[in-house]
C-alpha positions as a Python dict, from the first residue, in 0.01 Angstrom:
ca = {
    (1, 'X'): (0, 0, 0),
    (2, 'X'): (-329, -174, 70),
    (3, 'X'): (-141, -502, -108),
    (4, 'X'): (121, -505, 153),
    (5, 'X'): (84, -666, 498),
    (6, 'X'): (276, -537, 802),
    (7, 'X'): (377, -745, 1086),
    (8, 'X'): (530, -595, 1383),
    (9, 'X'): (675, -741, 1741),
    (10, 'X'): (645, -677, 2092),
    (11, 'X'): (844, -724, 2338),
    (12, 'X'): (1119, -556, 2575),
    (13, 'X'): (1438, -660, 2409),
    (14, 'X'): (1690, -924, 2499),
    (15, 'X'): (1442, -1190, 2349),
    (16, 'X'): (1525, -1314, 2045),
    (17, 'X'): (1361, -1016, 1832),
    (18, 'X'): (1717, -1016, 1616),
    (19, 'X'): (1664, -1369, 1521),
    (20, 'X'): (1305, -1356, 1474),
    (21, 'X'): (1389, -1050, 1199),
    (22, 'X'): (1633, -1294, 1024),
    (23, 'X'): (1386, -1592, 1065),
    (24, 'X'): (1127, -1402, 915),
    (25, 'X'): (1345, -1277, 655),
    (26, 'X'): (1394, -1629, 530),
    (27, 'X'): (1034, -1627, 414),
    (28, 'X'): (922, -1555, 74),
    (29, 'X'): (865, -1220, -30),
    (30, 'X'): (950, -1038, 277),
    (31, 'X'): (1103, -752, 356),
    (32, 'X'): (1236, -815, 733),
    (33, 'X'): (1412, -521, 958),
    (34, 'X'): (1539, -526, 1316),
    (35, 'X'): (1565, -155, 1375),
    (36, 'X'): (1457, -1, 1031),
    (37, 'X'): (1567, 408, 1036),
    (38, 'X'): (1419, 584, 1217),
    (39, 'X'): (1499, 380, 1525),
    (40, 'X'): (1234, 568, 1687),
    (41, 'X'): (1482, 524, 2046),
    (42, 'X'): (1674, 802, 2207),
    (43, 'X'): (1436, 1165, 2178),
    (44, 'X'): (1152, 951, 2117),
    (45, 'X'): (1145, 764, 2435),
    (46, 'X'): (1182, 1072, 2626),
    (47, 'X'): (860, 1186, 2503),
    (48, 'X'): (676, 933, 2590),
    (49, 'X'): (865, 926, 2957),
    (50, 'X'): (723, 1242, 2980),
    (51, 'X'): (365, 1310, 2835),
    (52, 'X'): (63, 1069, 2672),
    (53, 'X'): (110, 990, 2291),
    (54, 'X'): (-147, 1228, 2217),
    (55, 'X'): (137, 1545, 2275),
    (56, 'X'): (406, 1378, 2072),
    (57, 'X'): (171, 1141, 1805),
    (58, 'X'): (232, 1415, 1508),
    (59, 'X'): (649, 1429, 1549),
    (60, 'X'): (655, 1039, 1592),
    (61, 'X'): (448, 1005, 1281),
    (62, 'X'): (799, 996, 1087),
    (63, 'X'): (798, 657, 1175),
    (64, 'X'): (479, 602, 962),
    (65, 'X'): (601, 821, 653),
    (66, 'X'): (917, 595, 649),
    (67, 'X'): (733, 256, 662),
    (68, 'X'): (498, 416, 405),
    (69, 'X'): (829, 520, 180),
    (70, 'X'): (934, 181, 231),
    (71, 'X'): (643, 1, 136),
    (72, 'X'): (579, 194, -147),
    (73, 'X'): (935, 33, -303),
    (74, 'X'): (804, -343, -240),
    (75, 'X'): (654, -535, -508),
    (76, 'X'): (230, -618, -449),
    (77, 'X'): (170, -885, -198),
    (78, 'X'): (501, -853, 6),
    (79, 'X'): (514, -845, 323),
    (80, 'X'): (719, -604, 557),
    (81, 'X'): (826, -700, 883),
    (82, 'X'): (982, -542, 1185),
    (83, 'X'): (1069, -660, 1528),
    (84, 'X'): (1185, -364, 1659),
    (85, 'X'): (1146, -376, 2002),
    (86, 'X'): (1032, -3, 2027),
    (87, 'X'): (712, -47, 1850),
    (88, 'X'): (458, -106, 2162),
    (89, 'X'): (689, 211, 2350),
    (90, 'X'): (712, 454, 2075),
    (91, 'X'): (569, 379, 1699),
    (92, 'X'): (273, 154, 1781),
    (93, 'X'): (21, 414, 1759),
    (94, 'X'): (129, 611, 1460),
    (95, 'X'): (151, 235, 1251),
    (96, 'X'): (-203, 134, 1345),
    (97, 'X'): (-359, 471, 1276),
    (98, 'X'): (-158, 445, 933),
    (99, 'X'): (-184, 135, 781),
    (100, 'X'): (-418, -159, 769),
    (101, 'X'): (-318, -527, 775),
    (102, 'X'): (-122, -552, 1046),
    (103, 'X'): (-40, -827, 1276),
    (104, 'X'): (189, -849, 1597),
    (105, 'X'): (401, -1093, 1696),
    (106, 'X'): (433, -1063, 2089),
    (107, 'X'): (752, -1252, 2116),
    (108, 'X'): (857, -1396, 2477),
    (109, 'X'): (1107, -1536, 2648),
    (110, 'X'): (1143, -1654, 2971),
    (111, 'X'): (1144, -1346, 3163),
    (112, 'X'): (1431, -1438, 3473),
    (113, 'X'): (1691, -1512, 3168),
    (114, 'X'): (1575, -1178, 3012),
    (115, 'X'): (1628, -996, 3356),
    (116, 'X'): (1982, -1208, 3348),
    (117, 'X'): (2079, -1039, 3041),
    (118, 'X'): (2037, -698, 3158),
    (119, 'X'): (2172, -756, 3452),
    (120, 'X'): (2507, -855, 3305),
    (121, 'X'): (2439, -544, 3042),
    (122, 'X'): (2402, -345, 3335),
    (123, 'X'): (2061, -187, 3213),
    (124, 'X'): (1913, 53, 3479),
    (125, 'X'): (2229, 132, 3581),
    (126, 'X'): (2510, 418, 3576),
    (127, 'X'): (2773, 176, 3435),
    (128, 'X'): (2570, 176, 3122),
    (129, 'X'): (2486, 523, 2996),
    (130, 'X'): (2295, 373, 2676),
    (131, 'X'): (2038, 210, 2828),
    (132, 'X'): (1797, 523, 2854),
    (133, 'X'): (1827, 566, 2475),
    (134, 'X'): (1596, 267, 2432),
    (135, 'X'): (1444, 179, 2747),
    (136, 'X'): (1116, 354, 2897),
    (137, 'X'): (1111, 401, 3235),
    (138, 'X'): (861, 150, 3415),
    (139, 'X'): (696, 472, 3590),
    (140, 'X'): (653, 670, 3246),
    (141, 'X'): (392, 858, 3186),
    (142, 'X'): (258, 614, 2896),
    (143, 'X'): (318, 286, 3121),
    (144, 'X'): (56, 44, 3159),
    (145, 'X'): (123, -87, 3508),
    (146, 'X'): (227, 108, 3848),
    (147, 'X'): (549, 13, 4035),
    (148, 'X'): (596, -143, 4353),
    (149, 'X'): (780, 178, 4468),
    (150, 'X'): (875, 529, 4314),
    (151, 'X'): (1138, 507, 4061),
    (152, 'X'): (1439, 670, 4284),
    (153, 'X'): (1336, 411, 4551),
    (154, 'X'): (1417, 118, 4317),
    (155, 'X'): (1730, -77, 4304),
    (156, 'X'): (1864, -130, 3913),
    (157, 'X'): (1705, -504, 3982),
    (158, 'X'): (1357, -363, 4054),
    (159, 'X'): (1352, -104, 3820),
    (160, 'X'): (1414, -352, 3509),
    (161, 'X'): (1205, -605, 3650),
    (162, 'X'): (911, -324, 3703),
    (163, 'X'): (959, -249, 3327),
    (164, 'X'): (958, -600, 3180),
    (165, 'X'): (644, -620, 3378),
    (166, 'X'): (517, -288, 3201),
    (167, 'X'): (634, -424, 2849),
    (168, 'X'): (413, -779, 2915),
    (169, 'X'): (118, -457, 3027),
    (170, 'X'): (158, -276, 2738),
    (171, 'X'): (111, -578, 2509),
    (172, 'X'): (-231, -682, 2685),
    (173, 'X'): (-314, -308, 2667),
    (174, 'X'): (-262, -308, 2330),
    (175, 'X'): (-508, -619, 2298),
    (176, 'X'): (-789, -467, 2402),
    (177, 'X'): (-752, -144, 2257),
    (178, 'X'): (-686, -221, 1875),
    (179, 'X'): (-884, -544, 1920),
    (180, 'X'): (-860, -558, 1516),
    (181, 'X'): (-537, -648, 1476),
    (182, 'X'): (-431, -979, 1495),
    (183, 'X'): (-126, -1078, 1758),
    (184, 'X'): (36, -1420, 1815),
    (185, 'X'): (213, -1516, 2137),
    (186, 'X'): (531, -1690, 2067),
    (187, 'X'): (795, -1810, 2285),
    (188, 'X'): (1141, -1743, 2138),
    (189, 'X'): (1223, -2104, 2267),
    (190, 'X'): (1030, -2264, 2069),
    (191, 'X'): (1150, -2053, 1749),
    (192, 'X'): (1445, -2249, 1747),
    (193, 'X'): (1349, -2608, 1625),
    (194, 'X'): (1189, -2620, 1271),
    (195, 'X'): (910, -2750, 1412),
    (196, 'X'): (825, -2383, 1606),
    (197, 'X'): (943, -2169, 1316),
    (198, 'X'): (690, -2370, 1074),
    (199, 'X'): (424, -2321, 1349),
    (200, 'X'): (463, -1947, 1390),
    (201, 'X'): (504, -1896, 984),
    (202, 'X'): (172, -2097, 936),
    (203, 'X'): (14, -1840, 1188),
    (204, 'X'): (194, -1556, 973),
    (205, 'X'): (84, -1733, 618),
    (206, 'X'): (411, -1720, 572),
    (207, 'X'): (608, -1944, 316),
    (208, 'X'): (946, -2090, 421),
    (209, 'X'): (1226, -2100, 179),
    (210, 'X'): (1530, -2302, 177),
    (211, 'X'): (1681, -2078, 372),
    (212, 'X'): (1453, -2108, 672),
    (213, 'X'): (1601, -2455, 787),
    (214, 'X'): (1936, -2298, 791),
    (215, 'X'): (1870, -1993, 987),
    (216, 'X'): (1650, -2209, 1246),
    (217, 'X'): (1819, -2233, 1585),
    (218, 'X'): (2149, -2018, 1448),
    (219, 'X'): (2244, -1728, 1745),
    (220, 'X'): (2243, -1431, 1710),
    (221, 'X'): (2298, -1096, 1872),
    (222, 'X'): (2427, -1239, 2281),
    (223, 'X'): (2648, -959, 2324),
    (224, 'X'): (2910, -1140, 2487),
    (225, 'X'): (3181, -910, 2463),
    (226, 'X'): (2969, -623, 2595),
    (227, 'X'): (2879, -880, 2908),
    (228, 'X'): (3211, -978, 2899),
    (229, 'X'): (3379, -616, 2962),
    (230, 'X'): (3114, -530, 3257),
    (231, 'X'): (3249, -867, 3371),
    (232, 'X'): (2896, -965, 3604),
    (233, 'X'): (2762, -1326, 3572),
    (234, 'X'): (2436, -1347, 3736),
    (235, 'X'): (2290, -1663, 3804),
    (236, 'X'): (1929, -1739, 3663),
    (237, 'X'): (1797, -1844, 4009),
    (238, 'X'): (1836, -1521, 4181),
    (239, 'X'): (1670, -1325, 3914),
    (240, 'X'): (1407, -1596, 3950),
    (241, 'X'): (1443, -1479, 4339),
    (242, 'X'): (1383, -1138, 4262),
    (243, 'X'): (1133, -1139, 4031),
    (244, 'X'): (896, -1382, 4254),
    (245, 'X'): (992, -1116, 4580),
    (246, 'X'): (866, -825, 4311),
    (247, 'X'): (544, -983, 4207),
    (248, 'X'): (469, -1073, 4605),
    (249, 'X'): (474, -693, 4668),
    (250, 'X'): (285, -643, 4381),
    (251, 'X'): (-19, -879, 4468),
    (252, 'X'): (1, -713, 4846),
    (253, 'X'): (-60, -388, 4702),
    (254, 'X'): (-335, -523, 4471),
    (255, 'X'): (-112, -426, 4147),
    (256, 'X'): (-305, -638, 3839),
    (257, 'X'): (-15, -806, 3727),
    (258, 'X'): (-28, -974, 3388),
    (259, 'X'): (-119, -1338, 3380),
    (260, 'X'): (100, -1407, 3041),
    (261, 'X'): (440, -1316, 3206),
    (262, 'X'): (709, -1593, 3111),
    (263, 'X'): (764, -1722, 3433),
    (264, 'X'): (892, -2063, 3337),
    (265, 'X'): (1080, -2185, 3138),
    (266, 'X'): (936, -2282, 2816),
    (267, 'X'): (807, -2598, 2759),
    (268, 'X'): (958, -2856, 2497),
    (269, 'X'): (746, -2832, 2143),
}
């Protein structure tokens, strides 16, 4: 198992963590996952809604023994990856207490289109009963940052922007508290010329294949019939609007916000 390297992602889904699995996967000698079994979504968030890792660490360490069942099926020197966007909410602690050599991709997008996709999903909403299966709630117990507002005093607008907020907090938390793994701040922009990919796989030492060129750029998982069945187009400048008006009520109530958020759009590489 000690052969094996493990590289993880963070971030709060909706941004690009389905391609980066397939991107990844493209590499040699890699074993690349999504959402490997468990999922560790539904129960799991729930516990850590409710209570501190600590009260729920030796249940969620299934996650662990299934990586660990995994791994021990993969020739020497592969690596595994998952991008799993669950992994900083509910398996992060059991994998780091578990295994050595892993890494972290925290993966980014820019965070008004992210808020525009679960808008038109209708995340933090009653029209969409799923969300809660995979999505902490920004005043959880385990969250890293405090709302502007209680939770039941939140519009659906607020509440997702207060946890994409807490996802970007969670990731800096994680930082400083496991200082010795290694993480790598990519924006999923930029993962879709060559020229990113080869960037990000370098950081990785990972070696591109000739598949790599072919699954640069391709999309993957937009969910447009979902979005199109709700039937809500939201325009990228309000959620702009709204997630400037959130951060101003932050910064009046002294509420650290995270200097890394994806506020603009990404830059051309």
């Amino acid at each position: 198992m000690a052969s094996h390297r493990l590289i993880f992602c963070i971030n709060p889904g909706r941004s690009g963590s389905r391609y980066l699995a397939t991107l990844t996967g493209s590499a040699q000698a890699v074993d690349s996952h999504h959402e490997a079994e468990p999922t560790m979504s539904g129960r799991y968030v729930a516990m850590v809604n409710a209570a501190g890792y600590e009260t729920s660490r030796a249940v969620r360490r299934v996650k662990a023994d299934a990586i660990a069942a995994r791994l021990a099926r993969l020739p020497d020197g592969a690596t595994y990856v998952e991008t799993n966007h669950m992994f900083i909410k509910t398996f992060y602690d059991v994998v780091v207490e578990r295994f050595e050599n892993v890494e972290v991709v925290v993966l980014q997008r820019e965070l008004a289109r992210v808020l525009k996709s679960f808008m038109e999903l209708r995340y933090f909403t009653s029209e969409n009963p799923f969300w809660r299966e995979w999505m902490t709630e920004p005043d959880a117990v385990t969250a890293a940052i405090r709302c502007v507002e209680p939770r039941d005093r939140l519009d659906p607008v607020d509440r997702a922007i207060a946890y994409l907020i807490d996802i970007e907090a969670r990731a800096a938390r994680f930082a400083r508290e496991h200082p010795r793994v290694r993480t790598h701040p990519v924006r999923c922009e930029h993962l879709n010329r060559l020229a990113g990919a080869e960037a990000l796989f370098k950081q990785l030492h990972l070696v591109p294949t000739d598949l790599t060129p072919e699954t640069c750029g391709r999309r993957i998982n937009e969910r447009l019939a979902i979005k199109a069945r709700y039937g809500v187009s939201v325009d990228v400048a309000y959620c702009r609007e709204r997630i400037q008006h959130y951060l101003d009520r932050a910064h009046a109530q002294s509420i650290d916000i995270p200097g890394s958020l994806a506020l603009e759009p990404a830059a051309e590489s």
